[in-house]
C-alpha positions in Angstrom: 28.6 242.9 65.1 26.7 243.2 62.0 24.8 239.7 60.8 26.3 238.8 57.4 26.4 236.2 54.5 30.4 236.3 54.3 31.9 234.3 51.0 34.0 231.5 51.6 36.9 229.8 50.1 34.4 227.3 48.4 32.1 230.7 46.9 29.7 230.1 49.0 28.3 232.2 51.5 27.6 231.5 54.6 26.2 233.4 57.9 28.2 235.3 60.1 28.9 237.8 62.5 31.2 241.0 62.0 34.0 240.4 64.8 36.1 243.1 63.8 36.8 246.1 61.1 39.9 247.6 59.9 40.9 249.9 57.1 41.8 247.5 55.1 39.6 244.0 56.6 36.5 242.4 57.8 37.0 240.1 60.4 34.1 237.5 60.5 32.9 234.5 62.6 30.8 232.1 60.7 28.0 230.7 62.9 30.4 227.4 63.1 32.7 229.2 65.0 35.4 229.4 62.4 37.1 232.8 61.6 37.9 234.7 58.9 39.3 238.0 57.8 38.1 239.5 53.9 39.7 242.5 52.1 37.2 245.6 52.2 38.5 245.9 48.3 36.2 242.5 47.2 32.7 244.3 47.5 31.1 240.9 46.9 32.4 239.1 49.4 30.1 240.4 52.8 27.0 241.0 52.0 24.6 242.5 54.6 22.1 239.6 56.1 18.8 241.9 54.8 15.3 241.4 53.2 15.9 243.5 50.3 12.9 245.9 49.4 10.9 245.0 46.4 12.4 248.4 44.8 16.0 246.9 45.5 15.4 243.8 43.5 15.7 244.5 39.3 16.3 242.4 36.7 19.7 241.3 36.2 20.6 242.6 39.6 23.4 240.5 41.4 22.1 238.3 44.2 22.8 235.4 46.4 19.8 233.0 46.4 18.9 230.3 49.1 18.9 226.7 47.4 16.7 224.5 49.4 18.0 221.4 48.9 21.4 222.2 49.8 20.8 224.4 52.2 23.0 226.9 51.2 23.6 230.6 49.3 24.7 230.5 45.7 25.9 233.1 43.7 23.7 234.4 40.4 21.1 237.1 39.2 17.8 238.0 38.9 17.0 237.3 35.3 12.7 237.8 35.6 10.1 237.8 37.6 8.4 234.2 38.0 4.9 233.6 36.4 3.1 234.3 39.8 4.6 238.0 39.8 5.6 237.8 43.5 8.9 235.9 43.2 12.2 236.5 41.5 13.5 233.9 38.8 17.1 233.5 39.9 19.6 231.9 37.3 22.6 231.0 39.3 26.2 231.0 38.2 26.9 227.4 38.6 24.0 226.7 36.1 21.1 226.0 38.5 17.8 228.3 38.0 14.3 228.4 40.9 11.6 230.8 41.8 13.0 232.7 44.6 10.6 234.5 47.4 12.2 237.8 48.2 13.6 236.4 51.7 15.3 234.2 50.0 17.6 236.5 48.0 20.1 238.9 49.0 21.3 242.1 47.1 25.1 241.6 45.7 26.9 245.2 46.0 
């Protein structure tokens, strides 16, 4: 299956697998074995575990963003571009804000 960042019932995301796809689900297996099935209707809640191109990434576009500290995905959006030019300035919904590289952010649909 497809490698994904699938949302959980915290709002995280968290890697996966795609174990199975019907018309109306995506069954996932996060990489701690547990499983889950998501309604195809919530476009937000697999997103595809790519490097976005640099043409992909605009500002205000929806993302999830690596924290570093925590180790995990949050939520948020691309709000500039970071003094340096090469990373993305990533305000996150629960308030938090960092420079992100590019393989550090994922494209929200």
């Amino acid at each position: 299956g497809a490698r994904v960042f699938a949302r959980w019932t915290n709002g995280l995301y968290y890697r996966s697998f795609v174990s199975e796809s019907t018309s109306s689900s995506v069954a996932v297996t996060y990489d701690d074995g547990v499983k889950a099935a998501l309604s195809k209707n919530d476009k937000a809640a697999i997103i595809l575990d790519k490097i976005p191109e640099e043409d992909q990434v605009k500002i205000d576009q929806k993302v999830i963003g690596y924290w570093p500290s925590d180790g995990e995905y949050y939520l948020g959006y691309i709000s500039q571009l970071c003094d340096d030019g090469s990373k993305y300035f990533t305000k996150f919904d629960d308030g938090g804000e960092r420079c992100e590289a590019i393989y550090e952010i994922r494209t929200v649909p």
